[in-house]
C-alpha positions in Angstrom: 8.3 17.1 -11.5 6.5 20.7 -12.1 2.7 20.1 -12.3 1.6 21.3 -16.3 -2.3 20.9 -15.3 -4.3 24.8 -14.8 -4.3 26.0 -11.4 -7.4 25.2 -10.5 -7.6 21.4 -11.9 -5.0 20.6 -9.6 -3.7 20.4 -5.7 -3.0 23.6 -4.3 0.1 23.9 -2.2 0.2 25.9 0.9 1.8 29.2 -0.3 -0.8 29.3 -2.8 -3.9 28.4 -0.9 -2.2 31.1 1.5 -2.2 33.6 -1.5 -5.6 33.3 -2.4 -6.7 33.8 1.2 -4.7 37.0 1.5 -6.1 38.3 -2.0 -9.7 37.5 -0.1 -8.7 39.2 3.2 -7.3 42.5 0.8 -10.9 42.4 -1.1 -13.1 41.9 2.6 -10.5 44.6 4.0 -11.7 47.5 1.6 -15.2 46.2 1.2 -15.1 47.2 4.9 -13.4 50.2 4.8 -16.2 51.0 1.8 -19.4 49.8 4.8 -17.6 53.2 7.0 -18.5 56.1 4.4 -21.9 54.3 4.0 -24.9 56.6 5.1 -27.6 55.4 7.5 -30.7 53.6 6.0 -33.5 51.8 7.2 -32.0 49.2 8.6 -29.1 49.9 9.9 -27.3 53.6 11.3 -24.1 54.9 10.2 -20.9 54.9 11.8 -20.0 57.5 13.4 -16.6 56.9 15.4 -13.4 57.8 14.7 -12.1 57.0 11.5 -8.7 55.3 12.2 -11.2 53.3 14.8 -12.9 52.3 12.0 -10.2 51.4 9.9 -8.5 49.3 13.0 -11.5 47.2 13.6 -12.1 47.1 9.7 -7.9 45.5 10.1 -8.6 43.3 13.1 -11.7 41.2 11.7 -10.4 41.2 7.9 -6.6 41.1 7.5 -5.9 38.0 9.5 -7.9 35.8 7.4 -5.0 35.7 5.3 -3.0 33.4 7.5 -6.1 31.6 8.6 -4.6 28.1 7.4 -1.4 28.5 9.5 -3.0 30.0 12.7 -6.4 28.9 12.7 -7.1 29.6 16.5 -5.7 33.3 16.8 -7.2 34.0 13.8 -10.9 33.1 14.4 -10.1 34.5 17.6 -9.1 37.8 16.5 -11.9 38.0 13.3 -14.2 37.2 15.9 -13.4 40.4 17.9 -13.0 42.2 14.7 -16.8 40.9 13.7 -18.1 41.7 16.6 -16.7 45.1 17.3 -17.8 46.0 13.7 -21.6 45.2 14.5 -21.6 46.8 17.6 -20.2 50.1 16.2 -22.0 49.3 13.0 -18.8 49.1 11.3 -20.1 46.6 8.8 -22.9 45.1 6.9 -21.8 41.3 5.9 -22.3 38.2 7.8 -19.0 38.0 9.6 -17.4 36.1 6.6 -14.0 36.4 7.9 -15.1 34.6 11.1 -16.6 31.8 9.2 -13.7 31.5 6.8 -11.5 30.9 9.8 -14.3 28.1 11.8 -14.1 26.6 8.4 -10.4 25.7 8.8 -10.9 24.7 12.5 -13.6 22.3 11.7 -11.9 20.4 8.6 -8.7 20.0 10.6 -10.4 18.5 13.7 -8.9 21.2 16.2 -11.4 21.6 18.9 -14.4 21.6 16.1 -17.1 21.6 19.1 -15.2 24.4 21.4 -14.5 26.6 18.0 -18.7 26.5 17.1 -19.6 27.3 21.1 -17.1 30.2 20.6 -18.5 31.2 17.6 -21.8 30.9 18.6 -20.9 33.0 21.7 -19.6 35.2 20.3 -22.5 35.8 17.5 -25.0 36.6 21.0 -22.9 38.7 22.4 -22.5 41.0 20.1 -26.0 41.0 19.1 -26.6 41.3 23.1 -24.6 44.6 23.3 -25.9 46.0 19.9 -29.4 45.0 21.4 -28.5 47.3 24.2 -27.2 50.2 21.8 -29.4 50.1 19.0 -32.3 52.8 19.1 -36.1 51.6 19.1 -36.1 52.1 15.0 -33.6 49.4 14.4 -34.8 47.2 17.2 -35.5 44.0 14.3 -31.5 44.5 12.9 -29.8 42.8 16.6 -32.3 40.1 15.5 -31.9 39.6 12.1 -27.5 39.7 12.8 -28.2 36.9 15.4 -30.0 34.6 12.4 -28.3 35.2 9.8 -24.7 35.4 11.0 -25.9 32.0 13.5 -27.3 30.1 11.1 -23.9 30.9 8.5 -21.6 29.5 11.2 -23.5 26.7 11.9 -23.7 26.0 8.2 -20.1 26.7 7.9 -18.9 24.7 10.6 -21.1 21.5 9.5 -19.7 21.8 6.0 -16.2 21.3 7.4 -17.3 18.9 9.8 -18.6 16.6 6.6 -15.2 17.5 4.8 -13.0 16.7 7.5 -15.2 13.0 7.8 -14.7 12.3 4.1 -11.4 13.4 3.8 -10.6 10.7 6.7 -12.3 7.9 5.5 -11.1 8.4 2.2 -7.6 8.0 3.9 -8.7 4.7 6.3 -9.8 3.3 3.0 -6.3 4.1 1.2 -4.5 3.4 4.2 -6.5 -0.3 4.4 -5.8 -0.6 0.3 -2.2 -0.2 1.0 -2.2 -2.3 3.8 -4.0 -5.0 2.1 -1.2 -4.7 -0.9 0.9 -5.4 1.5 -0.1 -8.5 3.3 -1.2 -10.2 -0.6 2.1 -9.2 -1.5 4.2 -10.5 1.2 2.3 -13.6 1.0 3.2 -13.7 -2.2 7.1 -13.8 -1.6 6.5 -16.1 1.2 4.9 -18.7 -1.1 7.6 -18.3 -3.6 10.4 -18.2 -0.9 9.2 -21.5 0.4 8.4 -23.3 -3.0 12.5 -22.1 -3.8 13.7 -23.1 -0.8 12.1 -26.0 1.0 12.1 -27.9 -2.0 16.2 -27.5 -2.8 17.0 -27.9 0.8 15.1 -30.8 0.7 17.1 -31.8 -2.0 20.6 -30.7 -0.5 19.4 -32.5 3.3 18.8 -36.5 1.4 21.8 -35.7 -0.6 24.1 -34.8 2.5 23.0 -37.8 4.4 23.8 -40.3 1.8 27.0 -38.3 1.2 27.6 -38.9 4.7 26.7 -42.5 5.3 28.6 -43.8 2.2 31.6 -41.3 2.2 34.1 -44.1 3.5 32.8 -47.1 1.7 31.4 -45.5 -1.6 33.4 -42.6 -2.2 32.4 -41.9 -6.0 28.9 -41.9 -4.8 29.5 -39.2 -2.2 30.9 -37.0 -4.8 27.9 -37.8 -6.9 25.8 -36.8 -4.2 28.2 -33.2 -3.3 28.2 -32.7 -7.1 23.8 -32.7 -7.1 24.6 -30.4 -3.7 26.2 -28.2 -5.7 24.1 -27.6 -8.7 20.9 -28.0 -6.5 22.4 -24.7 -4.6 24.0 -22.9 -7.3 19.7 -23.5 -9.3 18.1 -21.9 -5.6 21.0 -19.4 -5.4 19.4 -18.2 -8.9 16.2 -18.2 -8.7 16.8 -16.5 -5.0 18.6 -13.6 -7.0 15.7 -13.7 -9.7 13.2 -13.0 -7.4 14.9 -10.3 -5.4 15.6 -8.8 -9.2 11.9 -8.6 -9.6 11.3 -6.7 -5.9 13.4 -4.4 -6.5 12.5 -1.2 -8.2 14.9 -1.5 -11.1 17.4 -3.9 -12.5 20.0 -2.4 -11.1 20.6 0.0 -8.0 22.9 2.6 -8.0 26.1 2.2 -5.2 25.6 5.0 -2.4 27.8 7.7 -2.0 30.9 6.4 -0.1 30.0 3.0 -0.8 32.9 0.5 -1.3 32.6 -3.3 -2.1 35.1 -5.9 0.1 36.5 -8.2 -1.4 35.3 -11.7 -0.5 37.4 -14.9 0.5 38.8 -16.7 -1.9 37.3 -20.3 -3.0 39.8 -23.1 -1.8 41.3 -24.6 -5.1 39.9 -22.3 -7.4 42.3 -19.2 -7.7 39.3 -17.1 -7.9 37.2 -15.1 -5.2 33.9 -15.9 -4.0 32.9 -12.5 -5.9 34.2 -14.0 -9.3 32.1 -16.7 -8.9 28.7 -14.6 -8.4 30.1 -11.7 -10.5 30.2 -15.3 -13.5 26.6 -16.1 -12.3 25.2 -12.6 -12.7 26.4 -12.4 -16.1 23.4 -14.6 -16.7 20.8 -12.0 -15.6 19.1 -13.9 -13.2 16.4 -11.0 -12.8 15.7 -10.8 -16.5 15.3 -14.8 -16.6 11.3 -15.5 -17.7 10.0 -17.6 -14.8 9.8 -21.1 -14.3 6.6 -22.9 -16.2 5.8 -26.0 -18.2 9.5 -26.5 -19.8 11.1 -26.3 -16.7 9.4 -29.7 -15.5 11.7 -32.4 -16.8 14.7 -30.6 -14.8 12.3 -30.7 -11.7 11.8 -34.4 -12.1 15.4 -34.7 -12.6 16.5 -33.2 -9.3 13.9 -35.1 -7.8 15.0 -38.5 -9.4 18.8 -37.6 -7.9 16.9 -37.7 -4.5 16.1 -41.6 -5.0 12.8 -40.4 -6.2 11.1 -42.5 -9.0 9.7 -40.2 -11.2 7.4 -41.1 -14.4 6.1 -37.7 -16.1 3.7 -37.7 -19.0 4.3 -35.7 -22.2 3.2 -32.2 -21.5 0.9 -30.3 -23.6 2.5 -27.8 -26.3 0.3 -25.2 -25.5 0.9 -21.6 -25.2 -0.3 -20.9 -21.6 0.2 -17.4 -19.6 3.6 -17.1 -17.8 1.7 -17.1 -14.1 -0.4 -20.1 -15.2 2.8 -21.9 -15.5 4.5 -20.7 -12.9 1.5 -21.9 -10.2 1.5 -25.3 -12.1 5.4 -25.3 -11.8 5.4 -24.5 -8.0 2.8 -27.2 -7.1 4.7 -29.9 -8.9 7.7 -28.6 -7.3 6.1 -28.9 -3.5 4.2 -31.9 -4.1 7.8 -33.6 -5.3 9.5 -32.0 -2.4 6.6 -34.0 -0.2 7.3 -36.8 -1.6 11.0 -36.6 -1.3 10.8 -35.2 2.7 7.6 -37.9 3.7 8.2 -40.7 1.5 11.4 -41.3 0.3 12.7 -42.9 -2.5 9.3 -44.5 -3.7 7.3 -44.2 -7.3 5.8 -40.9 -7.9 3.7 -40.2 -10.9 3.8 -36.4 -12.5 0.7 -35.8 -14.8 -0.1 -32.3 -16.2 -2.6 -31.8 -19.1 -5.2 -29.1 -20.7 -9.1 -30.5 -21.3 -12.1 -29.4 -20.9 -10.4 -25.6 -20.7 -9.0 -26.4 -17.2 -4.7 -27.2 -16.9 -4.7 -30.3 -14.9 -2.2 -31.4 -12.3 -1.5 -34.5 -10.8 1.3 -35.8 -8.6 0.5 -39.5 -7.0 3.1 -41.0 -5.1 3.3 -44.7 -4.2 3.9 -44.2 -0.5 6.2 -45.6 2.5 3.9 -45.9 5.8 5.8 -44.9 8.5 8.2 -43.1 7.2 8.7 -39.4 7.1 11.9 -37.8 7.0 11.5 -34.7 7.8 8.3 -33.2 9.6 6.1 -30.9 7.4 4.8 -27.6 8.6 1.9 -27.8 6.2 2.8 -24.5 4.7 3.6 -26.1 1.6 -0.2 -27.3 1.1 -1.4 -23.7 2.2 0.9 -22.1 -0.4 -0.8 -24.6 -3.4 -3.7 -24.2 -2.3 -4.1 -20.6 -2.4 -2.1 -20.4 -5.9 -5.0 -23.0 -6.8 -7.8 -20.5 -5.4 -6.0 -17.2 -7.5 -7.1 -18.8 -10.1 -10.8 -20.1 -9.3 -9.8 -23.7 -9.5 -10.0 -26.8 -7.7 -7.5 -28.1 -5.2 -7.3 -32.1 -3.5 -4.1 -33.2 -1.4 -4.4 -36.3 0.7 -4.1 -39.8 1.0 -4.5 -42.1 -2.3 -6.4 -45.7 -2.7 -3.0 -47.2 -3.2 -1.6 -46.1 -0.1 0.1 -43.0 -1.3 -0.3 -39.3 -1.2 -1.8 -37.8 -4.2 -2.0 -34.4 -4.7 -4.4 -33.0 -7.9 -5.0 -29.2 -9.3 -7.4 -28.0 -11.7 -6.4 -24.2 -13.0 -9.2 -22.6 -15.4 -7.6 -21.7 -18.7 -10.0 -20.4 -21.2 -8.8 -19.3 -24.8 -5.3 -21.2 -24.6 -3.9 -21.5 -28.2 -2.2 -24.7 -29.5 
């Protein structure tokens, strides 16, 4: 896209910044040439050399300036010769601006900053050494006045791209940090959703298939029952798996690469149709664009959580109109504490309370408990994950053991300004 703002409100890119620097070198180039038809004056003598001499050292400490920010260390070194030839010969009469132009570069890009200000520097007494030397008694002030002028410029120069160079850096630690922080919150992120999706249906799909497989020879309709809550537990997580890589992805849909071919997949055993059909059916349902799981969604949750022997009593909820990632944190810590309950205590009571008072949502999940017993063993990143959708939202978090002998589990989300 072709940047409308003015030239100088914006970024320059490298051609251009090279223009301007050779526009620069062209004007410094015949203000020198100009300094070699200037007559002697009270401060400084004429030249009197050659004039193609002139006009080569005029070249030499002016014209390579325009490349200073691709060669930065041929070029100070050549300007610096140039400089110093024209203040010996008396060539000139500016401050070596060329010189400092080109230590500018080589401080703000942090090549050699210290070793490009001693040669600088060195160079700066030199010349004023040998013009010292050469200068008659009526200019003897001028070697002293080049040496604190032209010294105190470079050092100026140099610690002006010293103090860019350190800004422009932080500035990109800081970015660099932003972005990395982005990151990490946003991987989180997907972690706490992939494990709220997951462990709870595979908790699901694990009680299921062990009934299934302890009663398939005596209770066969009842293994089916169990396969068939299998299936539509997996088909749900398949879903909401595809829904929330819709919503990482950069748009709805990607484009095939060039050369790209799908393969068909195998073929369903009793179906007639592929295993593509079947997802091709599912897709038709937009999974990506389906709103996210919140308030509504609960009763199904209990459901699934009642097919796992779970006895689930859930109070009316409240028919308010709540923000979507409100409900969704409320949604995903009823869904772990069920999927608790189901992996640690089994099929036992479990009470599912969520209301709105005091302008705080309120969750509760209380389970009647089964000492001893725990199916499955718990990594405790289901606890981490509602506690830290808890803490997004300034609230209040409790999981642990109940005075009936249970687990309870209670959440306290601030929700200011909800409408009825």
């Amino acid at each position: 896209m072709t940047d409308k703002r003015p030239f100088l409100a914006r970024k320059l890119k490298l051609w251009e910044l090279v223009a301007v620097d050779a526009i620069a070198a062209a004007a410094l180039l015949l203000a020198h040439i100009s300094f070699l038809d200037l007559p002697g004056d009270a401060s400084q003598e004429q030249f009197t050399g050659p004039l193609w001499f002139g006009w080569l050292i005029s070249i030499i400490a002016t014209v390579p300036m325009a490349v200073r920010r691709l060669w930065p260390g041929p070029v100070l070194a050549l300007t610096l010769l140039g400089s110093a030839l024209a203040t010996i010969f008396n060539a000139t009469r500016e401050p070596w601006v060329p010189a400092a132009a080109a230590l500018y570069i080589m401080a703000t890009t942090h090549r050699r900053p210290v070793l490009s200000l001693v040669s600088a520097l060195g160079t700066v007494v030199v010349a004023v050494a040998v013009t010292s030397a050469l200068t008659p008694a009526q200019f003897a002030s001028l070697p002293r006045d080049i040496l604190i002028s032209v010294g105190l410029i470079m050092v100026a120069v140099w610690a002006v791209g010293r103090w860019i160079e350190a800004r422009r850096s932080y500035l990109a630690r800081s970015a660099h940090q932003l972005a990395q922080s982005m990151v990490s919150d946003e991987r989180l992120r997907i972690a706490r959703e992939l494990h709220d999706v997951v462990a709870h249906s595979m908790s699901l799909i694990a009680v299921k298939a062990g009934i299934a497989n302890h009663v398939a020879d005596q209770r066969p309709e009842e293994a089916r029952d169990a396969l068939r809550v299998i299936e539509s537990t997996s088909r749900t997580t398949l879903i909401e798996m595809r829904q929330m890589l819709g919503i990482l992805r950069s748009s709805p849909t990607l484009p095939a690469s060039p050369g790209e071919h799908t393969t068909p997949g195998p073929r369903l055993a009793g179906s007639g149709a592929s295993a593509d059909t079947e997802f091709e059916r599912e897709d038709d349902d937009a999974p990506g664009l389906t709103p996210a799981p919140g308030l509504a969604d609960l009763p199904a949750l209990a459901q699934r959580a009642r097919s796992a022997g779970v006895d689930v009593t859930m109070s009316a909820l409240p028919s308010l109109s709540l923000p979507s990632g409100l409900e969704l944190s409320a949604y995903r810590i009823v869904q772990e504490a069920l999927t608790n309950v189901v992996k640690h205590a089994g099929a036992v009571a479990c009470s599912v309370d969520v209301s709105v008072s005091e302008g705080a949502l309120r969750v509760s999940v209380v389970d009647s408990g089964r000492p001893g017993l725990s199916r499955v063993p718990g990594s405790g990143h289901g606890l981490i994950g509602m506690r830290e959708r808890v803490m997004m939202y300034g609230g209040q978090f409790f999981a642990g053991p109940s005075s009936s002998g249970g687990f309870a589990v209670s959440a306290t989300l601030p929700c200011s300004g909800v409408s009825p």
